[in-house]
ZAMAR-630448 format. One record per residue (C-alpha): residue number from 1; residue in three letters; x, y, z. Coordinates in nm, 4 decimals. Each point is the difference from the previous one (the first is absolute). Layout:
<sites>
+-----+---------+----------+----------+----------+
: num : residuo :        u :        v :        w :
+-----+---------+----------+----------+----------+
: NUM :     ALA :        X :        Y :        Z :
...
+-----+---------+----------+----------+----------+
</sites>
This chain:
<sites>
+-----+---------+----------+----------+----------+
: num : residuo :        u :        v :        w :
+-----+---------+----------+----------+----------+
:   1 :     UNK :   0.0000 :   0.0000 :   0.0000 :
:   2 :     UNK :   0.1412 :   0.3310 :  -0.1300 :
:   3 :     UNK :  -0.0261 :   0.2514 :   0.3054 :
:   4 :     UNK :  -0.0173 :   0.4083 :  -0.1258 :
:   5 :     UNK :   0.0498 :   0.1348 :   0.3789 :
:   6 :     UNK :   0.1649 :  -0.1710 :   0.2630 :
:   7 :     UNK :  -0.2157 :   0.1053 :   0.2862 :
:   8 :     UNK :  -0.3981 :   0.0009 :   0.0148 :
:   9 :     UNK :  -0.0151 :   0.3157 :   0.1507 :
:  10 :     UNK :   0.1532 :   0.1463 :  -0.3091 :
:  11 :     UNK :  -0.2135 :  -0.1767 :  -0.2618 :
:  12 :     UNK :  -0.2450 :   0.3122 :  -0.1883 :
:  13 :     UNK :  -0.3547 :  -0.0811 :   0.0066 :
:  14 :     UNK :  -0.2418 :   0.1922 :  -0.2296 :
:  15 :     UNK :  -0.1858 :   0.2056 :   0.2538 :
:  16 :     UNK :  -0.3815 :   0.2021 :  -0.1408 :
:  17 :     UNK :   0.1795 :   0.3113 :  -0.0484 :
:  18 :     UNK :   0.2202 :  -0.1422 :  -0.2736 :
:  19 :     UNK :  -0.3425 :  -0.0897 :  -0.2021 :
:  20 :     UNK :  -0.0392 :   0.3150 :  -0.2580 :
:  21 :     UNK :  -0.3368 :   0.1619 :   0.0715 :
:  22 :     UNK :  -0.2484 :  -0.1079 :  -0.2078 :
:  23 :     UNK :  -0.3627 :   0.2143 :  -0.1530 :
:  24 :     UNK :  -0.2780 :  -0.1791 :  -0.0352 :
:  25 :     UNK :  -0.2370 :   0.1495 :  -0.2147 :
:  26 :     UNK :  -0.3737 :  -0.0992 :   0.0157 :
:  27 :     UNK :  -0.1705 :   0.0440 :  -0.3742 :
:  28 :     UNK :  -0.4010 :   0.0705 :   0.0045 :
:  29 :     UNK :  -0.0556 :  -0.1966 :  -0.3195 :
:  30 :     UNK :  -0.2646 :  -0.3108 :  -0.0061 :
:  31 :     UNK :   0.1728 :  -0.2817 :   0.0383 :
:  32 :     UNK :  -0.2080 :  -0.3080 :  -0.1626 :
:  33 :     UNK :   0.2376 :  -0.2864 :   0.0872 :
:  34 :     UNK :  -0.0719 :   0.0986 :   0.4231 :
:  35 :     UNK :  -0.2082 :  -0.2233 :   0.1944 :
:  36 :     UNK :  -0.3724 :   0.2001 :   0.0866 :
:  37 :     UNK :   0.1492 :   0.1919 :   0.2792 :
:  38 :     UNK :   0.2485 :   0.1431 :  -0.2217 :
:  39 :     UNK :   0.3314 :  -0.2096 :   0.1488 :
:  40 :     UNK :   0.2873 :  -0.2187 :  -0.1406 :
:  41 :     UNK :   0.1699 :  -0.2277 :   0.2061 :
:  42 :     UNK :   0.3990 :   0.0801 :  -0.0262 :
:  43 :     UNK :   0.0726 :  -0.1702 :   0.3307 :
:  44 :     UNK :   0.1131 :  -0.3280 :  -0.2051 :
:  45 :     UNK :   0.2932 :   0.1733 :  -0.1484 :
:  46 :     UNK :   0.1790 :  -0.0117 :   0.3100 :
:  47 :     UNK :  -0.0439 :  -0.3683 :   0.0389 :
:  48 :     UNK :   0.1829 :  -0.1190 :  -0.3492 :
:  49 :     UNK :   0.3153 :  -0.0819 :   0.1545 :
:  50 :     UNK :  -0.1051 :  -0.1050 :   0.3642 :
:  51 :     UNK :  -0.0541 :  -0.3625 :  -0.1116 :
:  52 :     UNK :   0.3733 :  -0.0239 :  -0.2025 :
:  53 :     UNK :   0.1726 :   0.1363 :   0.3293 :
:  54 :     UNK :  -0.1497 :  -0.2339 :   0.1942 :
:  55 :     UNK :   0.0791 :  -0.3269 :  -0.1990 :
:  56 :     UNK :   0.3501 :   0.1295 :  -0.0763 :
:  57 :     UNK :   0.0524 :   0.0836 :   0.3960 :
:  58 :     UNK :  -0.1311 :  -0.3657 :   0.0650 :
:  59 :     UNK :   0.2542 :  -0.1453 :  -0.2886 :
:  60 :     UNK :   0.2693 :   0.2007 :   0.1921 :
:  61 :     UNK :  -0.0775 :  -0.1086 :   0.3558 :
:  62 :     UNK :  -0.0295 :  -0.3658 :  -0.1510 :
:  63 :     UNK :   0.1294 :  -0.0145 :  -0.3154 :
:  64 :     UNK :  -0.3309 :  -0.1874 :  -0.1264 :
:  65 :     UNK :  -0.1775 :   0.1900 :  -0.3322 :
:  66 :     UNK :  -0.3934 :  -0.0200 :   0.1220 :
:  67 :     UNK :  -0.1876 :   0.0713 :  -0.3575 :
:  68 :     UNK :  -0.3506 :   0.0135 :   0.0447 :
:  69 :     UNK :  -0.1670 :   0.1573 :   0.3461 :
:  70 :     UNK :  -0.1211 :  -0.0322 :   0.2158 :
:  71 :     UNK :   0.3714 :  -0.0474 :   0.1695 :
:  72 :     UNK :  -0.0324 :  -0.3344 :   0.2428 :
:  73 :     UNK :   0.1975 :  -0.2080 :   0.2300 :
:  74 :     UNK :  -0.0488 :  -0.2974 :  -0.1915 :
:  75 :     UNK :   0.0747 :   0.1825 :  -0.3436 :
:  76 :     UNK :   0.3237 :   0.0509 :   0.1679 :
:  77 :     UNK :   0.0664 :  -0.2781 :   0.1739 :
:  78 :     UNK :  -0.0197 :  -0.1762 :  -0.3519 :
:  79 :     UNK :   0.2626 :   0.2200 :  -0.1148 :
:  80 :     UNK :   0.3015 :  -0.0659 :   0.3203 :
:  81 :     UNK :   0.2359 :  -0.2893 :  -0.0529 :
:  82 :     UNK :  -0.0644 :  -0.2869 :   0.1549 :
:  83 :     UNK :   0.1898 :  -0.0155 :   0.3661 :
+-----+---------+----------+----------+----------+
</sites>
């Protein structure tokens, strides 16, 4: 493992002020694609990667590929060598 800083303490985390501020602009146009109250749902985009981290932080703690969810013991346990 290739280490950047030597000490914790010293590692730089991304903190909210180094986010650039961001306008959001609300149109009044009709939107015809909107469910009847006039909302979208954009709450999935943040999801898209969640499941990938998870299966790749599983095939790092285990070293087993899991390729279909949900994740499971025995999916896993299939994948260990034999002791």
């Amino acid at each position: 493992m290739h280490h950047v800083v030597d000490r914790k303490s010293e590692y730089l985390v991304p903190v909210h002020a180094d986010i650039p501020a961001i306008e959001a602009v609300l149109l009044d146009d009709f939107d015809n694609k909107a469910n009847p109250l006039g909302m979208k749902g954009v709450g999935e985009l943040g999801l898209c990667g969640t499941g990938a981290a998870v299966v790749n932080a599983v095939f790092n703690a285990k070293g087993v590929r899991v390729r279909e969810f949900p994740v499971r013991l025995d999916k896993l346990l299939a994948g260990l060598p034999a002791a």
